[in-house]
LUMKEDREN-331108 format. One line per 2 residues: number of its first residue (from 1); their letters; for each residue x, y, z of N, C-alpha, C. Coordinates in steps of 0.02 Angstrom, whole numbers, plus 50000, padded with zeros to 5 digits. Layout:
BEGIN
NUM = a = X,Y,Z,X,Y,Z,X,Y,Z; ...
end
This chain:
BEGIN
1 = xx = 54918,55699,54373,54930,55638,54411,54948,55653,54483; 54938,55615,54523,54967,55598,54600,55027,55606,54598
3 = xx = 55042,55620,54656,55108,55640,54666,55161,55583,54732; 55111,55517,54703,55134,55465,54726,55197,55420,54697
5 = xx = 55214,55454,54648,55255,55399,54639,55324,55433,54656; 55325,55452,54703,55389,55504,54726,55414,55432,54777
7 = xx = 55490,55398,54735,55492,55341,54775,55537,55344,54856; 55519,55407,54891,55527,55422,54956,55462,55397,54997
9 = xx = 55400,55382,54961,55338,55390,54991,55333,55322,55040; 55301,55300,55080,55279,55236,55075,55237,55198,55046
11 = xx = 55214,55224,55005,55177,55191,54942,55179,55231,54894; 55208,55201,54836,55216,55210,54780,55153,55182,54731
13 = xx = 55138,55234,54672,55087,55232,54628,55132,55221,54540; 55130,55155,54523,55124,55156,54468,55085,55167,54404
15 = xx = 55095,55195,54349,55043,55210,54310,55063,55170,54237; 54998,55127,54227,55015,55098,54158,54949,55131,54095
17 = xx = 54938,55116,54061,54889,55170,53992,54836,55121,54047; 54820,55069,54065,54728,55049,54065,54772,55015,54156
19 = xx = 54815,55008,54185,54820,54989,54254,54867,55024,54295; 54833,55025,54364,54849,55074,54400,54907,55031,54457
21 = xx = 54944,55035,54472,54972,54983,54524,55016,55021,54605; 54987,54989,54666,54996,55024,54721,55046,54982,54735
23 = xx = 55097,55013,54788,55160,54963,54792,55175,54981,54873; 55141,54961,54900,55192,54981,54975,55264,54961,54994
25 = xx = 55294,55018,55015,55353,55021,55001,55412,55050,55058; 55384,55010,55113,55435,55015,55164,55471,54933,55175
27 = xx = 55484,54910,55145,55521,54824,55150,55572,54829,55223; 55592,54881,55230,55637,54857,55293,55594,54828,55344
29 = xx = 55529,54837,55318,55475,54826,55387,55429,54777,55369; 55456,54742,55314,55401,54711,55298,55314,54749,55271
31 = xx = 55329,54787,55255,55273,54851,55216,55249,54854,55281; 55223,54837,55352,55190,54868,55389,55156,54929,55403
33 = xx = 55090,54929,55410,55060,54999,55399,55063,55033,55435; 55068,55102,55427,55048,55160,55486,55002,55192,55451
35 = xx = 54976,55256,55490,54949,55310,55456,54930,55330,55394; 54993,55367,55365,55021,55382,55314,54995,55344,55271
37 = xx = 55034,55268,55278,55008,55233,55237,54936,55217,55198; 54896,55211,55245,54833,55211,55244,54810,55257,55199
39 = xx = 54809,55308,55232,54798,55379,55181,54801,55386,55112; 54893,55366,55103,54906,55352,55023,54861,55289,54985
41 = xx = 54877,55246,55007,54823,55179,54982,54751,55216,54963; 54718,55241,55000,54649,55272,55020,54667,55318,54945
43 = xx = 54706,55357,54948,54695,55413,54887,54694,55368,54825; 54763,55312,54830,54766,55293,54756,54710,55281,54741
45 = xx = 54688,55246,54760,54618,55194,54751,54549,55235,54721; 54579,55305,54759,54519,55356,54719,54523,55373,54677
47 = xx = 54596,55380,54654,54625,55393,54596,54611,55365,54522; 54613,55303,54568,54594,55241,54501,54516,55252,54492
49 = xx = 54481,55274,54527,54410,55270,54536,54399,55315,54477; 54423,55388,54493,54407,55444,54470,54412,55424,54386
51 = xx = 54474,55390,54364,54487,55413,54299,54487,55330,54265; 54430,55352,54205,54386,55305,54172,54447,55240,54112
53 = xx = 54492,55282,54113,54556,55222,54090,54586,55182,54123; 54577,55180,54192,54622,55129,54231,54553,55086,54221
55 = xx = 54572,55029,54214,54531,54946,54187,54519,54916,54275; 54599,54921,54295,54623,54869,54363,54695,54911,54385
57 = xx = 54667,54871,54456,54725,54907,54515,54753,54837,54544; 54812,54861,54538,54849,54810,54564,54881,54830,54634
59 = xx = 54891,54813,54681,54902,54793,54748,54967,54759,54761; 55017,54776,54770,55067,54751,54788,55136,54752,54842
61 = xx = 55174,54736,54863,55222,54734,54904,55298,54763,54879; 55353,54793,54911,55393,54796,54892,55433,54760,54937
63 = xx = 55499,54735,54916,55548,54674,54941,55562,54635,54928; 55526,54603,54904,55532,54524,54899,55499,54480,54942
65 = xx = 55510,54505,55034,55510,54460,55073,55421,54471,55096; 55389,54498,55063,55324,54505,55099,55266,54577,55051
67 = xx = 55214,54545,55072,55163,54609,55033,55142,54636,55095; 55131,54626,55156,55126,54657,55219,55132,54600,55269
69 = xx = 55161,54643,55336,55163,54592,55391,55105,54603,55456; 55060,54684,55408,55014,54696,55465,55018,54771,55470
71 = xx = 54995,54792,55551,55005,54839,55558,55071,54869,55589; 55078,54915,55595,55132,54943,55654,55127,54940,55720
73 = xx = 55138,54896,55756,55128,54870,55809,55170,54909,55878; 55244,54908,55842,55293,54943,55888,55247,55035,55890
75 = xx = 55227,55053,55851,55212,55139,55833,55140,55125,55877; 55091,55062,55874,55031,55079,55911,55049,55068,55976
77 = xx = 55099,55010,56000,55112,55023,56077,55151,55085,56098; 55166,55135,56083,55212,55175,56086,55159,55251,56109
79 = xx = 55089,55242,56059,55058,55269,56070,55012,55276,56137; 55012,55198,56138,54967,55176,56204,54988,55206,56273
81 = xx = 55053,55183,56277,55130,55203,56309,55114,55259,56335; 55092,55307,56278,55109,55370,56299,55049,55392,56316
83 = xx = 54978,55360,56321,54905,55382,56332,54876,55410,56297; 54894,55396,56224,54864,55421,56162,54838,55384,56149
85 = xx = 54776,55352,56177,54732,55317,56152,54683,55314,56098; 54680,55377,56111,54634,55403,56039,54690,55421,55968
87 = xx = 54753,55389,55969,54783,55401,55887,54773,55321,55896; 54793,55279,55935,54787,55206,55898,54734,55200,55907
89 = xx = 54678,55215,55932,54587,55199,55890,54575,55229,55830; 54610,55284,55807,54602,55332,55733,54624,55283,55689
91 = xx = 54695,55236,55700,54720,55198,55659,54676,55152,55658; 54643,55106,55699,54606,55063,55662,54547,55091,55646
93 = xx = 54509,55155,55668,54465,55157,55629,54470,55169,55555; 54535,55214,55528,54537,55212,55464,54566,55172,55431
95 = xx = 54607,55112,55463,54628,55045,55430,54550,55025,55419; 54504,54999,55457,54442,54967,55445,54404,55001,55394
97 = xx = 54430,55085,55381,54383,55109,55330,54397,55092,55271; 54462,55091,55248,54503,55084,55201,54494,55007,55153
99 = xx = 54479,54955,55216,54479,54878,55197,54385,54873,55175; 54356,54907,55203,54285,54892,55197,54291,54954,55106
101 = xx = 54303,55010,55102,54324,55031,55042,54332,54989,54988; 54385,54937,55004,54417,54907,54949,54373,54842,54949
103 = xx = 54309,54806,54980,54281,54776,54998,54221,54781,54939; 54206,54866,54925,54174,54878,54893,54176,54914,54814
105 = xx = 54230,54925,54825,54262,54939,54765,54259,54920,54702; 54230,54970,54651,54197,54956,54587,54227,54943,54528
107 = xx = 54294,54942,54547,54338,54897,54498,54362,54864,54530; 54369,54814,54449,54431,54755,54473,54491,54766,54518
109 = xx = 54523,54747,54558,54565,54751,54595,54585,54664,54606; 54670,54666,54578,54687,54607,54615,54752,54625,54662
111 = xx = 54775,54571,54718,54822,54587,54748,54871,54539,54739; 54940,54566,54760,54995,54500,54760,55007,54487,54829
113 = xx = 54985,54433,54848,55029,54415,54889,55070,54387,54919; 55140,54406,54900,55205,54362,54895,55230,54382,54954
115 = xx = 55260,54323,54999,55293,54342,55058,55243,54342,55098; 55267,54347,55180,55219,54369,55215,55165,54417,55228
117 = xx = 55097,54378,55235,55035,54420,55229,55002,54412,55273; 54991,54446,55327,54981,54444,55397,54930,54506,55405
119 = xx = 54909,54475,55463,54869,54532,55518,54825,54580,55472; 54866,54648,55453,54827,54685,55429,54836,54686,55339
121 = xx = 54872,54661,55325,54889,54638,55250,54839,54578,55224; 54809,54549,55286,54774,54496,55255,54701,54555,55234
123 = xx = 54703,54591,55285,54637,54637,55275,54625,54675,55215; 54676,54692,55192,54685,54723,55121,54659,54665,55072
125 = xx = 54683,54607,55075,54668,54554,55038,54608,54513,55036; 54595,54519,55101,54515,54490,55098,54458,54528,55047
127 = xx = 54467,54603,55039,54425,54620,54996,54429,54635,54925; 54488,54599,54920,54530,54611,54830,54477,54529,54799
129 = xx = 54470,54545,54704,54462,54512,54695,54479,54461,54676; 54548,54456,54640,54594,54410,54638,54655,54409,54699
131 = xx = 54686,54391,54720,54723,54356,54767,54771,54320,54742; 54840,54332,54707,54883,54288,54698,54937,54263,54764
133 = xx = 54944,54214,54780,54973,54189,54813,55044,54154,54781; 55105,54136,54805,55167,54126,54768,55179,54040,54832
135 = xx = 55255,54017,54812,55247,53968,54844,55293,54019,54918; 55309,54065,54927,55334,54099,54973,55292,54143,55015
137 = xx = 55213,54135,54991,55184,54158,55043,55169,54139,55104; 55147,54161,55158,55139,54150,55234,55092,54199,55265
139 = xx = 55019,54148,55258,54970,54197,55281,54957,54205,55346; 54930,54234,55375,54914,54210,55470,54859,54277,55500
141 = xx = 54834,54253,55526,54822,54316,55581,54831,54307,55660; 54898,54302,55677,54912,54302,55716,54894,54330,55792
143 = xx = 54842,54385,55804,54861,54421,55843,54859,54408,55930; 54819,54350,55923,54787,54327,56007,54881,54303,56027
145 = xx = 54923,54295,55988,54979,54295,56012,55016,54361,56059; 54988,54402,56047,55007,54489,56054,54978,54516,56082
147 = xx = 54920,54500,56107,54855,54497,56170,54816,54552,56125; 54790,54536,56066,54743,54569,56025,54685,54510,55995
149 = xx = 54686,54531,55948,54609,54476,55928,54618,54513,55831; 54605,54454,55828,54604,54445,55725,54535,54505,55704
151 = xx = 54574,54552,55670,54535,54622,55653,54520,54619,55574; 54518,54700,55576,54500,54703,55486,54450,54667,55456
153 = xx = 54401,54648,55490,54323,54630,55466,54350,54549,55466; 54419,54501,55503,54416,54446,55509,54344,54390,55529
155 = xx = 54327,54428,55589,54290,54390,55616,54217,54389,55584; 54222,54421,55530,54153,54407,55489,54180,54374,55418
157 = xx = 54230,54412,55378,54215,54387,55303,54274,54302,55325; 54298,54279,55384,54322,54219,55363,54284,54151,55362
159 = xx = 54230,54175,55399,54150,54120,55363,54151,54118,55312; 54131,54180,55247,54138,54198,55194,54185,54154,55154
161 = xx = 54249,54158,55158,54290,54116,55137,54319,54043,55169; 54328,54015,55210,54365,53947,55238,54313,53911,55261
163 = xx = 54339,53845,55252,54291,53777,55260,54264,53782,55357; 54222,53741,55350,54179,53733,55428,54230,53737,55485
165 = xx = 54250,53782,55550,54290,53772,55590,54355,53807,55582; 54347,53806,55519,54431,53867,55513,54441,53922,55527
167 = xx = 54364,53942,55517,54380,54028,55545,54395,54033,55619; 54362,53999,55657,54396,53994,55744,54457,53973,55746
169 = xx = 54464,53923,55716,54554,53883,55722,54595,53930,55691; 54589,53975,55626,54619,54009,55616,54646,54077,55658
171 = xx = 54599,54094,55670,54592,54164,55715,54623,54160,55790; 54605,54100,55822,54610,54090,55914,54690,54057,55896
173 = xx = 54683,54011,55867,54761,53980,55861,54815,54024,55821; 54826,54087,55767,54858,54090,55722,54907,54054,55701
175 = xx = 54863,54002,55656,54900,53949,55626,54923,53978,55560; 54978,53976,55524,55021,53991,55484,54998,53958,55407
177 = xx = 54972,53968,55366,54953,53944,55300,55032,53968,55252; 55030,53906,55232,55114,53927,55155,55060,53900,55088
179 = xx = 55094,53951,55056,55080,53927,54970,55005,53905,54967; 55000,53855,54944,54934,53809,54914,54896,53819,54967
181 = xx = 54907,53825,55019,54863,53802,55073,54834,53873,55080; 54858,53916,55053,54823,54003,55062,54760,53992,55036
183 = xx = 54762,53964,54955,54697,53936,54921,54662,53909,54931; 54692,53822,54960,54653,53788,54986,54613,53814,55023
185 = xx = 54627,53847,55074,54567,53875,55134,54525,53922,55119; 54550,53958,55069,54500,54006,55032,54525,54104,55037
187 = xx = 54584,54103,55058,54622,54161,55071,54651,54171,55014; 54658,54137,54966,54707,54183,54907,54659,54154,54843
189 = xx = 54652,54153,54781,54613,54143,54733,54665,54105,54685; 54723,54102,54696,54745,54058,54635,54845,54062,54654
191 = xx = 54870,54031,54640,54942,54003,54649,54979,53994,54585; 55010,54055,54586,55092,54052,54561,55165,54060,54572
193 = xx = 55193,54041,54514,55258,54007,54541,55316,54094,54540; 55335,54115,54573,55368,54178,54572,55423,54193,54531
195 = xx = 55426,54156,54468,55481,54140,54434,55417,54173,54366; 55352,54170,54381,55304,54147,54313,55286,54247,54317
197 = xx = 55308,54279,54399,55271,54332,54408,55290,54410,54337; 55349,54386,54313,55355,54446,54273,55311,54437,54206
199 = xx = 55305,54382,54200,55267,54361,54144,55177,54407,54158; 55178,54377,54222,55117,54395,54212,55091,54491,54228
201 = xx = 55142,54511,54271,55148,54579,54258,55128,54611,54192; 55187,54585,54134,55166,54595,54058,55104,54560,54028
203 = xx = 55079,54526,54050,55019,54499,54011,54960,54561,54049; 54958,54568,54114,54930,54622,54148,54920,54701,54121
205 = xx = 54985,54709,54098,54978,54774,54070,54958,54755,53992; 54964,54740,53940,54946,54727,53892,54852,54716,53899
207 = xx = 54839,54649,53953,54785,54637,53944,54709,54686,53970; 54747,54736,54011,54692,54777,54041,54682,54817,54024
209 = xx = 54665,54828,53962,54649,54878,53911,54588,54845,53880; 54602,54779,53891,54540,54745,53842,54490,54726,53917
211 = xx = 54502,54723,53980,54449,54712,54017,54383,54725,54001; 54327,54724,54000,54240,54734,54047,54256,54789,54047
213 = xx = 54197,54822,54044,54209,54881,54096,54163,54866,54172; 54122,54801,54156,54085,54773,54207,54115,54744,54257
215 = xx = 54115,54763,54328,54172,54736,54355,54161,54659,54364; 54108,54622,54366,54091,54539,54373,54126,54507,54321
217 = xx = 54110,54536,54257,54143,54486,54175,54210,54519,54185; 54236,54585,54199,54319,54584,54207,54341,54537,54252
219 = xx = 54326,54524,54319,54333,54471,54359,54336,54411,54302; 54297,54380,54274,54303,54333,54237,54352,54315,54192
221 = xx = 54373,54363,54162,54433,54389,54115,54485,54380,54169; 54491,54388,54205,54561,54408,54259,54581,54312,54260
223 = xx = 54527,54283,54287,54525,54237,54297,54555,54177,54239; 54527,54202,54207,54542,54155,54116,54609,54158,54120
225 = xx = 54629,54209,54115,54689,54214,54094,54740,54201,54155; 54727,54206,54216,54784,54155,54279,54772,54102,54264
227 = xx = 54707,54062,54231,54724,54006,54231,54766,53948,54185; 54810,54001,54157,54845,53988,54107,54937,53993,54145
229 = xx = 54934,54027,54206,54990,54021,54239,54993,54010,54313; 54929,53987,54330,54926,53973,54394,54941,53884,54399
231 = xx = 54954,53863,54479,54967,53794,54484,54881,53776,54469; 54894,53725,54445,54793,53697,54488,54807,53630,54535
233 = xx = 54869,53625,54543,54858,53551,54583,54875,53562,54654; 54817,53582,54683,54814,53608,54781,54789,53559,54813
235 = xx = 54817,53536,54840,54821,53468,54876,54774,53467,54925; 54734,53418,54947,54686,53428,54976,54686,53400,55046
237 = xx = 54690,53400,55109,54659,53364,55155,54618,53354,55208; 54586,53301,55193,54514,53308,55224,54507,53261,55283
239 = xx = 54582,53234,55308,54595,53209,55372,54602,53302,55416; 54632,53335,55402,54641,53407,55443,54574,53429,55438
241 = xx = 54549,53413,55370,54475,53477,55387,54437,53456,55424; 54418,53372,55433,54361,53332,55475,54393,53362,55567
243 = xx = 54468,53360,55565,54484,53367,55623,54458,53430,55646; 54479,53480,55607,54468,53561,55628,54370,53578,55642
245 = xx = 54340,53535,55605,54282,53559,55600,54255,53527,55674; 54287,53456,55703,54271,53429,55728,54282,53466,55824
247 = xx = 54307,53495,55831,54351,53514,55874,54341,53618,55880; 54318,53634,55818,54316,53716,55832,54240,53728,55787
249 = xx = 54211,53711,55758,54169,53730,55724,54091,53739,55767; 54066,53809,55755,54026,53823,55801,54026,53813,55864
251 = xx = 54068,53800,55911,54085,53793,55989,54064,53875,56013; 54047,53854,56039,54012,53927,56093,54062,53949,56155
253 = xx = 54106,53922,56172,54144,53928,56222,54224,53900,56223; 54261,53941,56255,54332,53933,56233,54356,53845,56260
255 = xx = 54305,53863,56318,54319,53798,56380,54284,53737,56341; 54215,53762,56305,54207,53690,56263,54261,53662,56187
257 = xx = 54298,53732,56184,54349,53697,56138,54419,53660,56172; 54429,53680,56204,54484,53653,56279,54476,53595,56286
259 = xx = 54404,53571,56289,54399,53502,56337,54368,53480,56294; 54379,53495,56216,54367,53445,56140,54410,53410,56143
261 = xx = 54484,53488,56151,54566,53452,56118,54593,53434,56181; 54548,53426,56234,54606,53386,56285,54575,53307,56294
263 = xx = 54530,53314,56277,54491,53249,56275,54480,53211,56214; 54510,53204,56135,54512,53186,56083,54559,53122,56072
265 = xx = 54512,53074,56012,54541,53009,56048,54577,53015,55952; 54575,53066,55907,54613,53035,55844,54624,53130,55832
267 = xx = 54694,53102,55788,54758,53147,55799,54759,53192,55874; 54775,53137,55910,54799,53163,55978,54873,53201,55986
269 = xx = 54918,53186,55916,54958,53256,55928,54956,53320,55928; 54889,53306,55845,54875,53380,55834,54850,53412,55905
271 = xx = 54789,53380,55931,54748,53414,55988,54813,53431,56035; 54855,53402,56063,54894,53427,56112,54956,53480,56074
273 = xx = 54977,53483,56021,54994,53550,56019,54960,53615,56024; 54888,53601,55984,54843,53654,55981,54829,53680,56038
275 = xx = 54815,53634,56106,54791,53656,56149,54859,53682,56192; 54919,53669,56174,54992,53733,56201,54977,53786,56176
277 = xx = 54974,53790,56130,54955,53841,56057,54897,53892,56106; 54866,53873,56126,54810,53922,56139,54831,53913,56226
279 = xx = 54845,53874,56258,54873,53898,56330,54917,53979,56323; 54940,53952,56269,55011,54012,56291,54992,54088,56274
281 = xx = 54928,54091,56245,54888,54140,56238,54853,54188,56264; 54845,54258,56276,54806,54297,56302,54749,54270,56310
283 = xx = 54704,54244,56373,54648,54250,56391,54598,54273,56380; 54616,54340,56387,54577,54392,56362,54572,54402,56297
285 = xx = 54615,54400,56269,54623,54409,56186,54572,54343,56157; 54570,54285,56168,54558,54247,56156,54469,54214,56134
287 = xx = 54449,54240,56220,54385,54254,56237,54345,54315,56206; 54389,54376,56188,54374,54412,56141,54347,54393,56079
289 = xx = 54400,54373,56039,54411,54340,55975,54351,54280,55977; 54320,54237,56009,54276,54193,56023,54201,54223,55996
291 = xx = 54185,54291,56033,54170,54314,56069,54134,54362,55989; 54180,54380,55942,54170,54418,55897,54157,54366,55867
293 = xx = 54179,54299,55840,54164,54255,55783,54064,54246,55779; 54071,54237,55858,54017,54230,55846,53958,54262,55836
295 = xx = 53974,54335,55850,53915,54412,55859,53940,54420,55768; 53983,54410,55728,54002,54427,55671,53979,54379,55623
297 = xx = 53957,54307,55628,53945,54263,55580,53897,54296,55531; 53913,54303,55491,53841,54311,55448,53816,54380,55446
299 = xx = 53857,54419,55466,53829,54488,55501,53871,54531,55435; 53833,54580,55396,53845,54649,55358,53943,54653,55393
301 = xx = 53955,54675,55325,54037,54676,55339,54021,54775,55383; 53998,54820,55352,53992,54896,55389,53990,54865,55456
303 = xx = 53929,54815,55501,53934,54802,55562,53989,54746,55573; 54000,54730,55562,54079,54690,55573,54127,54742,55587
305 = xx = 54153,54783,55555,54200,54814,55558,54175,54875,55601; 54114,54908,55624,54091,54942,55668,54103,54899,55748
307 = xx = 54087,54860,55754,54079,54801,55826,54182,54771,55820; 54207,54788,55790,54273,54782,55787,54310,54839,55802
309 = xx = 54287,54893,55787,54319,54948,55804,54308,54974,55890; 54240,54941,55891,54224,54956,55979,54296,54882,56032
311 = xx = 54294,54854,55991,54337,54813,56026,54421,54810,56028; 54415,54852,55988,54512,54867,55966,54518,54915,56031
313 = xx = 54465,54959,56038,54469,55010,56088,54460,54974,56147; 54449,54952,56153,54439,54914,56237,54492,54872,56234
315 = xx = 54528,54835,56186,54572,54779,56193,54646,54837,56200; 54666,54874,56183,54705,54927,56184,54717,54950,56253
317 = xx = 54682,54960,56278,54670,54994,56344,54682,54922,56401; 54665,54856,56378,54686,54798,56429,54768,54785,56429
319 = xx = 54795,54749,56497,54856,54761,56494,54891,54711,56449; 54851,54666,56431,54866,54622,56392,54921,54644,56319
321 = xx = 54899,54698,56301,54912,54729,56239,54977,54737,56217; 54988,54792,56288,55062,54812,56294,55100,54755,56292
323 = xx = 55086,54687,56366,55108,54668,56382,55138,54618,56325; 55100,54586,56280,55113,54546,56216,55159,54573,56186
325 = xx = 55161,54638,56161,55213,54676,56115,55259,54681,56130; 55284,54679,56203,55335,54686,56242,55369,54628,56235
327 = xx = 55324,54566,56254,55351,54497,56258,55376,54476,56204; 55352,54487,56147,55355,54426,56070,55377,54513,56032
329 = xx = 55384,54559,56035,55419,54610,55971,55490,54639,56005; 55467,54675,56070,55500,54704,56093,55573,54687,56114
331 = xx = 55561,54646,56188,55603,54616,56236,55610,54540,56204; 55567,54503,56167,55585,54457,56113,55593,54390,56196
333 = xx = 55574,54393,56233,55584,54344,56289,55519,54277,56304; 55472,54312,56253,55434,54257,56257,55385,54235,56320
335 = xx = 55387,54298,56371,55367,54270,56422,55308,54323,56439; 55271,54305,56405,55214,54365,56417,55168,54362,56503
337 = xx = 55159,54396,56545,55124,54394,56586,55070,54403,56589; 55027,54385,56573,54936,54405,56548,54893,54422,56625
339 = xx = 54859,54474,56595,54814,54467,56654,54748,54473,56639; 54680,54426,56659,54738,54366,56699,54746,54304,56672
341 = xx = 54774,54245,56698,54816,54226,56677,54794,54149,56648; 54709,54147,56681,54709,54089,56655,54603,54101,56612
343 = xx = 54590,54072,56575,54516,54070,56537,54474,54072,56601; 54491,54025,56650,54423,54022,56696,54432,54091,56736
345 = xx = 54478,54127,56741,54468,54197,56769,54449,54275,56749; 54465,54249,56680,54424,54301,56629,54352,54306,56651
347 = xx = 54350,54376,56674,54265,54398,56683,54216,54391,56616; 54162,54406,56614,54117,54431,56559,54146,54503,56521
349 = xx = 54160,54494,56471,54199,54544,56440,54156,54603,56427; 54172,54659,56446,54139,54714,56492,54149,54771,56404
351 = xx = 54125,54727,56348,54135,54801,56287,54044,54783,56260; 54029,54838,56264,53959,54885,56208,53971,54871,56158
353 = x = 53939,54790,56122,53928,54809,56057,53863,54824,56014
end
């Protein structure tokens, strides 16, 4: 066996007779990834691959308060800082390898995600096939807040999953999804109550012995049986979705979404927060993020996450980067200085994809 379950590691490897279970395991940080991390995840996963008794891999968080909040943000500006540009491009290139891995991955794999699931935690999750969500989750991809742009193959597989317009509103705005609404939009696969989760731990280990060995009919099996402890009543609304679709869906330009939500004659509150919401935002980050939704629609996840990796590297290197991390992690003052400072002065964004 691995020599993961040494509980000093940051990820810890559980071993059950037919399931394998990964546990990231730095909670003071909200599991946030580095390196390391990556690496370990990357082995378990081969682990489980290699040996013909693990059924399913389970994916999980340690804390309580979260299954990830992303990446290491303070450790990649630090790097930048110091003109190590090439260790924070290594990190996302092997975060992106790792998520496109598990994307493809020939077993079942489900994930938990309880607590906050952010940034690069959502990336882990986008390619799991079950997705439990709790009523304490909090999904987002925040990053145009931080003068970055929504990664980890976002800007392609969230077509894939969320209704007309969400993947822009999601991504340019990082709007905050709780509980039901992870499902609703199509980010988590099913909702339980965190009171129901030990239960289903034990039904997990018991039941994955009897899985498929096919990973489509184990999927099916996985499924049967949450739906015996999942909520099913996810509330629906289709006053927000008409709005979102109405206002971000297929827009070609940041400025034609601007002068949707400054000019909108129903839910005129929503439009005028949204459009603070995205004022207070990197420019650059923004126009980026625009910029990928649309070169990514529909596009092979390998080139998604290839045309993402050229842009982490160029967005890294803008001052925007630092300057976000500084504002909203660091110095916590909220007052980010972008350069520059407003959409109509953003040039033609100068990255090779």
């Amino acid at each position: 066996m691995a020599v993961l379950s040494d509980p000093e590691l940051p990820v810890q490897v559980k071993y059950q007779p037919h399931l394998l279970a990964i546990v990231l395991n730095r909670p003071q940080v909200l599991n946030t990834l580095n390196l390391q991390m990556i690496h370990l995840i990357h082995q378990a996963l081969k682990e489980a691959l290699a040996n013909d008794r693990f059924r399913l891999v389970l994916l999980q968080g340690a804390g309580g308060q979260g299954f990830c909040a992303g990446g290491d943000l303070k450790g990649l500006a630090r790097a930048v800082q110091e003109k190590d540009v090439a260790q924070a491009v290594a990190f996302f290139r092997q975060e992106y390898a790792l998520d496109l891995f598990i994307h493809q991955f020939p077993k079942p794999l489900m994930l938990l995600a309880d607590g906050i699931t952010m940034g690069g935690g959502l990336g882990l999750a986008a390619g799991a096939d079950v997705v439990v969500a709790t009523e304490r989750t909090r999904m987002a991809m925040p990053e145009t807040r931080i003068g970055f742009f929504p990664d980890v193959g976002a800007t392609g597989w969230l077509f894939n999953k969320c209704p007309p317009g969400y993947p822009e509103y999601l991504a340019l705005t990082g709007y905050e999804m709780l509980g039901g609404e992870c499902v609703r939009l199509g980010l988590a696969t099913h909702l339980v109550e965190t009171t129901r989760l030990p239960e289903l731990f034990e039904i997990l280990k018991r039941f994955s012995e009897r899985l498929s060995l096919g990973k489509g009919e184990a999927v099916k099996q996985l499924q049967e049986v949450l739906a015996t402890l999942a909520e099913d009543a996810i509330l629906s609304k289709p006053e927000k979705d008409a709005w979102v679709a109405t206002h971000f869906a297929g827009k070609a330009t940041l400025q034609e979404i601007m002068a949707s939500l400054s000019s909108c004659r129903y839910k005129t509150r929503w439009c005028e927060e949204v459009f603070q919401r995205l004022s207070e935002r990197s420019p650059t980050a923004l126009a980026l993020t625009l910029k990928l939704l649309r070169l990514n629609e529909g596009r092979p996840l390998p080139e998604v996450f290839a045309r993402e990796a050229r842009a982490a590297e160029f967005m890294v290197q803008h001052p925007d980067y630092l300057e976000g991390i500084r504002a909203r992690l660091i110095d916590r003052d909220d007052r980010p200085r972008w350069r520059p400072t407003t959409l109509e002065e953003v040039e033609p964004l100068k990255v090779e994809f």
